[in-house]
KELOSE-332881 format. One record per atom (N, C-alpha, C): residue in one letter; residue number from 1; atom name; x, y, z. Coordinates in steps of 0.1 Angstrom, whole numbers, plus 2048, in hexadecimal, padded with zeros to 3 digits. Example, Ala and Ser with C-alpha at 12.3 -4.5 7.8 and 13.67 -1.06 7.14 Angstrom:
BEGIN
{kolvo=a | marke=1 | kegu=N | X=884 | Y=7C7 | Z=84E};
{kolvo=a | marke=1 | kegu=CA | X=87B | Y=7D3 | Z=84E};
{kolvo=a | marke=1 | kegu=C | X=884 | Y=7DF | Z=84E};
{kolvo=s | marke=2 | kegu=N | X=880 | Y=7EA | Z=847};
{kolvo=s | marke=2 | kegu=CA | X=889 | Y=7F5 | Z=847};
{kolvo=s | marke=2 | kegu=C | X=881 | Y=800 | Z=84F};
This chain:
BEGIN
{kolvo=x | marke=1 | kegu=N | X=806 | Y=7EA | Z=857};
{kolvo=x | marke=1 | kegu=CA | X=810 | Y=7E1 | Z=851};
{kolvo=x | marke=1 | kegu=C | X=81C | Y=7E9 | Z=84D};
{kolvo=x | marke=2 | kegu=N | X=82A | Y=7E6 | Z=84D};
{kolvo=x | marke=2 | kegu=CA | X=835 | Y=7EA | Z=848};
{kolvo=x | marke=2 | kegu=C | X=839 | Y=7E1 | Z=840};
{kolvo=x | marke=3 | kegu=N | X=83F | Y=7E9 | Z=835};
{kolvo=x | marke=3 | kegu=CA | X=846 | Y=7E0 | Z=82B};
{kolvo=x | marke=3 | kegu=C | X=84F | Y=7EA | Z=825};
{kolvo=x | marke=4 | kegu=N | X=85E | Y=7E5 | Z=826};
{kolvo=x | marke=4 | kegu=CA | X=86D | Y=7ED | Z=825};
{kolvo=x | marke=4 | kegu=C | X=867 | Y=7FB | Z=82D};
{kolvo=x | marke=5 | kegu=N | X=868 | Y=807 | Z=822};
{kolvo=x | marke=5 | kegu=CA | X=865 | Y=815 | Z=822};
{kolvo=x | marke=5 | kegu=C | X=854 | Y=81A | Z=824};
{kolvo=x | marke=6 | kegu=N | X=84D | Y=811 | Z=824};
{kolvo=x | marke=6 | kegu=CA | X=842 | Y=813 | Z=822};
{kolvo=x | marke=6 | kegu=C | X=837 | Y=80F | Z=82F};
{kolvo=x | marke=7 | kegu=N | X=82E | Y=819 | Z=82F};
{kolvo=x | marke=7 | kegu=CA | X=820 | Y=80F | Z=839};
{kolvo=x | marke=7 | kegu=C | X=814 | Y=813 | Z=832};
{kolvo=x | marke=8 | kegu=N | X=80A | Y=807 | Z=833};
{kolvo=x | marke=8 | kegu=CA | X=7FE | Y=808 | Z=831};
{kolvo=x | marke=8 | kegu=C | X=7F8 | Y=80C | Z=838};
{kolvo=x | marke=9 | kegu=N | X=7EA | Y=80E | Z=838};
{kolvo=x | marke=9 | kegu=CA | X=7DF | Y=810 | Z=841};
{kolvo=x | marke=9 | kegu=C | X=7D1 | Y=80B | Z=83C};
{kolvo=x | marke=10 | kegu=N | X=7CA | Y=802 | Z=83D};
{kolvo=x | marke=10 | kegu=CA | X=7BE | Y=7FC | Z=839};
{kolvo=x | marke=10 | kegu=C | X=7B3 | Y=7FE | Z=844};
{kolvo=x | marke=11 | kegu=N | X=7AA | Y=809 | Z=83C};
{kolvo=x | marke=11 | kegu=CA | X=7A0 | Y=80D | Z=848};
{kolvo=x | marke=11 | kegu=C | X=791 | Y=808 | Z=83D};
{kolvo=x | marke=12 | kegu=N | X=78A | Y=808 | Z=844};
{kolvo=x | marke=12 | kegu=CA | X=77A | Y=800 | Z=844};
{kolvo=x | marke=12 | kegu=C | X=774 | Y=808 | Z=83E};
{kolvo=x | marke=13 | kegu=N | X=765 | Y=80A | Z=838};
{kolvo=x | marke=13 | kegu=CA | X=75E | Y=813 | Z=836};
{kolvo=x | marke=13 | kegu=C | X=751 | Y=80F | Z=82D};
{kolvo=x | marke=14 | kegu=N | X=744 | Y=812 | Z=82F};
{kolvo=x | marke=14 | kegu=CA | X=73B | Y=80C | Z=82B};
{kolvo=x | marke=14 | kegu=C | X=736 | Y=81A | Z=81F};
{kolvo=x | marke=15 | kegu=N | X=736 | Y=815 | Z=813};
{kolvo=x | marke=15 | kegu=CA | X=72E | Y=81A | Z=805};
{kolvo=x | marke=15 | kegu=C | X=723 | Y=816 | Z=7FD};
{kolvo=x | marke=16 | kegu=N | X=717 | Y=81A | Z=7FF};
{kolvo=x | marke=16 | kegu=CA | X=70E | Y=810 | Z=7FA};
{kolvo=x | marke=16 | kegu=C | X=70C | Y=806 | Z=800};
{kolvo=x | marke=17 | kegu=N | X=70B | Y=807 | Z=80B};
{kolvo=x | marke=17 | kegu=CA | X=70A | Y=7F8 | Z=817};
{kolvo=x | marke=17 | kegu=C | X=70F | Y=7F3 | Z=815};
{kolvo=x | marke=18 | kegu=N | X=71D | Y=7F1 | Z=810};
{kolvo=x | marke=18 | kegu=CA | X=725 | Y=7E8 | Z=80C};
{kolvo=x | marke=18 | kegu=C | X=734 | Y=7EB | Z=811};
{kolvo=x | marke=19 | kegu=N | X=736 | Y=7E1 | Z=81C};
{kolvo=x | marke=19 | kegu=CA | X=747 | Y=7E3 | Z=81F};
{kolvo=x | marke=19 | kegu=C | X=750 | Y=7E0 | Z=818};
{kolvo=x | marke=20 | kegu=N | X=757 | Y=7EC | Z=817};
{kolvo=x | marke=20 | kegu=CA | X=766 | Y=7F1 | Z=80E};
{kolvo=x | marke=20 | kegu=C | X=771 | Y=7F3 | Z=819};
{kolvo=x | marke=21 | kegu=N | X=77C | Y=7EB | Z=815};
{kolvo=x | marke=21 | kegu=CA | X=78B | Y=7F0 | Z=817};
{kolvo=x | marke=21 | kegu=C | X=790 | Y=7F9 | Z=811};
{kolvo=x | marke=22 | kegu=N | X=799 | Y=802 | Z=815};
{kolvo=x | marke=22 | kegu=CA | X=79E | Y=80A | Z=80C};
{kolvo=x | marke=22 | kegu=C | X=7AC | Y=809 | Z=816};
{kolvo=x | marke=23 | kegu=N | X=7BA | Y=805 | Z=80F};
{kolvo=x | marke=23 | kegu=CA | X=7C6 | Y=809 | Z=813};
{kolvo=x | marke=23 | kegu=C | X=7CE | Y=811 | Z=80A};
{kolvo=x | marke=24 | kegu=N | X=7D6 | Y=81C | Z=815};
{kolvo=x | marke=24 | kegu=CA | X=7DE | Y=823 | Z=815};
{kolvo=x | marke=24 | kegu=C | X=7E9 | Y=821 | Z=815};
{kolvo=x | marke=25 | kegu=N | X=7F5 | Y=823 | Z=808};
{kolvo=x | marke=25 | kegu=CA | X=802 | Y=823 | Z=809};
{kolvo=x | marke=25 | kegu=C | X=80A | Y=82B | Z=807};
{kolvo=x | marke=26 | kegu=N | X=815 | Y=831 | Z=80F};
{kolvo=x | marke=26 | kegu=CA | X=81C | Y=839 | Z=80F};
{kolvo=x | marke=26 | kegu=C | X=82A | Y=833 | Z=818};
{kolvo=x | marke=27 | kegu=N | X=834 | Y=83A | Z=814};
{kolvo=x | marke=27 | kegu=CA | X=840 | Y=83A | Z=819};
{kolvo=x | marke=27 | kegu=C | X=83D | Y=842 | Z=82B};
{kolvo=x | marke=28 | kegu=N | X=84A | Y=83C | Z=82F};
{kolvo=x | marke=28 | kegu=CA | X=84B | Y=83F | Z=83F};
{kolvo=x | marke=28 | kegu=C | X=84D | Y=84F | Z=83C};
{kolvo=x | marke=29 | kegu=N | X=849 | Y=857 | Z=848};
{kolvo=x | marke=29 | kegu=CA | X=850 | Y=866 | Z=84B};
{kolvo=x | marke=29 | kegu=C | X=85D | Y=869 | Z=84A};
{kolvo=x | marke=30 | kegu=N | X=860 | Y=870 | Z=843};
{kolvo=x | marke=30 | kegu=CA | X=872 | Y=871 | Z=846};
{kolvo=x | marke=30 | kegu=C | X=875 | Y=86A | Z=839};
{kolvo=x | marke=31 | kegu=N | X=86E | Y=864 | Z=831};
{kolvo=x | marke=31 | kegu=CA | X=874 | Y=85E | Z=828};
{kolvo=x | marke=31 | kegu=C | X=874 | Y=864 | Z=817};
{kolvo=x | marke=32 | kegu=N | X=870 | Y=870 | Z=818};
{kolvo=x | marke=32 | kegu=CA | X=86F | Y=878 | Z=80D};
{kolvo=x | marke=32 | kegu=C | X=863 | Y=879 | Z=809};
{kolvo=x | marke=33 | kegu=N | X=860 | Y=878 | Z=7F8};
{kolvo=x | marke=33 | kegu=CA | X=855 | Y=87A | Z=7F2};
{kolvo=x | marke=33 | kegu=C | X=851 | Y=869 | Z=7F0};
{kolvo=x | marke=34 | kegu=N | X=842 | Y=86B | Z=7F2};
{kolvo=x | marke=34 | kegu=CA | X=837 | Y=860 | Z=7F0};
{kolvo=x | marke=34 | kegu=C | X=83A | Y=858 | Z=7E4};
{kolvo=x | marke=35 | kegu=N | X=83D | Y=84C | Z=7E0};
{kolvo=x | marke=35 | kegu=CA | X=83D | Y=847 | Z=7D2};
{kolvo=x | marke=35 | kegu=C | X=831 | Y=846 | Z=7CE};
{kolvo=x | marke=36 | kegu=N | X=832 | Y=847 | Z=7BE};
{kolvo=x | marke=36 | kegu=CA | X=826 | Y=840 | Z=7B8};
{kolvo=x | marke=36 | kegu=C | X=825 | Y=832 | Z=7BA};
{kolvo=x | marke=37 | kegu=N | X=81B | Y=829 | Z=7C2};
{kolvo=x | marke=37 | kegu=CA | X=81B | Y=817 | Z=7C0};
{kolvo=x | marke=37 | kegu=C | X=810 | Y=818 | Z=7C3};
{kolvo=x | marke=38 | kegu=N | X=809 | Y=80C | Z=7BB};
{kolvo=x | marke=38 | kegu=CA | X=7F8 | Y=808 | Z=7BF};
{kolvo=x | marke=38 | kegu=C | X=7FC | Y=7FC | Z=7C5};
{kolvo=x | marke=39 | kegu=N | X=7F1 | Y=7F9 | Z=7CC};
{kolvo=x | marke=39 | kegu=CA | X=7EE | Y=7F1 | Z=7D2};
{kolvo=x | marke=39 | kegu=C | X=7F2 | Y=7E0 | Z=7CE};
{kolvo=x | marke=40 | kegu=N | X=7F1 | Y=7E1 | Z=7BF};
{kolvo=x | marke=40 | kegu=CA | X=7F6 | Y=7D4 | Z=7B8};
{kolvo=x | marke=40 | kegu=C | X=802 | Y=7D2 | Z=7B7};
{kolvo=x | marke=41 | kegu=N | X=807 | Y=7DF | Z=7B4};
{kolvo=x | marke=41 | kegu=CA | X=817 | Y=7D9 | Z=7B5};
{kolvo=x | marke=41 | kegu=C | X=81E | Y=7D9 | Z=7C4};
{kolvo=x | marke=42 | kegu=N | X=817 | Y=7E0 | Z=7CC};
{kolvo=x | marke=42 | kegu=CA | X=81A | Y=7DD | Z=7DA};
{kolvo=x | marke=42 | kegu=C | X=816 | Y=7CE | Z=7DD};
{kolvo=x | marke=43 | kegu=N | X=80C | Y=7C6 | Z=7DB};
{kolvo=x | marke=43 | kegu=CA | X=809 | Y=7BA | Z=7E3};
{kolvo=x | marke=43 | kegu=C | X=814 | Y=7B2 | Z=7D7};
{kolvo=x | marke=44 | kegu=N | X=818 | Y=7B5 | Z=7C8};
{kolvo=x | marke=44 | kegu=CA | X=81D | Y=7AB | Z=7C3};
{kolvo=x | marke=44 | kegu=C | X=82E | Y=7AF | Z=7C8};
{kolvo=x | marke=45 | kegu=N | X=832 | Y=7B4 | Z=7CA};
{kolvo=x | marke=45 | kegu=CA | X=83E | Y=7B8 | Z=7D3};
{kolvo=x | marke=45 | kegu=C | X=83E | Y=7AF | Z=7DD};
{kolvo=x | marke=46 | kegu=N | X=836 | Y=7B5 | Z=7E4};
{kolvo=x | marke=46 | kegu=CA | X=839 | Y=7B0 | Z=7F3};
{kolvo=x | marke=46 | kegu=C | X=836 | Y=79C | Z=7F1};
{kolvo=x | marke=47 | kegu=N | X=82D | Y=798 | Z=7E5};
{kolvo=x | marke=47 | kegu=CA | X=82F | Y=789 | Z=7E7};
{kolvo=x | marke=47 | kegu=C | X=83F | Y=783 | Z=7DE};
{kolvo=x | marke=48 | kegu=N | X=841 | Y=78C | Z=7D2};
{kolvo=x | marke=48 | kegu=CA | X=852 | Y=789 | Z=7CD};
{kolvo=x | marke=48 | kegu=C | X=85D | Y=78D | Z=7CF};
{kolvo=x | marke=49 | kegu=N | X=85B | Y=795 | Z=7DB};
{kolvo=x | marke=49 | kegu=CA | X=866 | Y=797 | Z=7E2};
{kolvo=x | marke=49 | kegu=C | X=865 | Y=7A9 | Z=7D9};
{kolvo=x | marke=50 | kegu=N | X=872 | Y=7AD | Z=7DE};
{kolvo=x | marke=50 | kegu=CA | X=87A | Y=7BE | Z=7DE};
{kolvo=x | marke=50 | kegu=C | X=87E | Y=7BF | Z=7CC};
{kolvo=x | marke=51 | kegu=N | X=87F | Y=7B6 | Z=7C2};
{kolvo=x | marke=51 | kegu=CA | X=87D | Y=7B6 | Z=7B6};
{kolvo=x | marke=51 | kegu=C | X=872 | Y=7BD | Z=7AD};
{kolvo=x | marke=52 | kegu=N | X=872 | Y=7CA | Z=7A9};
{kolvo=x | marke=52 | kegu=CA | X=86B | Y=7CC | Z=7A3};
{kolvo=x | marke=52 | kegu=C | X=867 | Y=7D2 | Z=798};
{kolvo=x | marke=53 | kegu=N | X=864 | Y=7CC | Z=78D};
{kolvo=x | marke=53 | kegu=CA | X=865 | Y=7CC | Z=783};
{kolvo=x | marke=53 | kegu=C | X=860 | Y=7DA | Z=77E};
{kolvo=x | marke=54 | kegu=N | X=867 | Y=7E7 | Z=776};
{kolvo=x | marke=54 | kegu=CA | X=85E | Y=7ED | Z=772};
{kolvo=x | marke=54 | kegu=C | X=857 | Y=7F0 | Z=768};
């Protein structure tokens, strides 16, 4: 997935017999240094738009 400056990556993985997602966020190549964002304020972004509150 892309979103603005950023891509995710959501890869699979079993722990305790139990399937886990785990995604990856970082900025594109070329685009400097990695920001600090978790995952929450990444999905609450991407649902209220480029506004984001700090």
């Amino acid at each position: 997935a892309q979103f603005y400056n950023v891509t995710s990556t959501t890869t699979g993985t079993l722990q305790d017999g139990k399937p886990w997602k785990t995604t990856t966020i970082k900025k594109r190549s070329g685009t400097g240094v990695a920001p600090m964002i978790t995952l929450v304020s990444f999905l609450r972004t991407k649902k209220n738009g480029p506004h984001v509150a700090s």
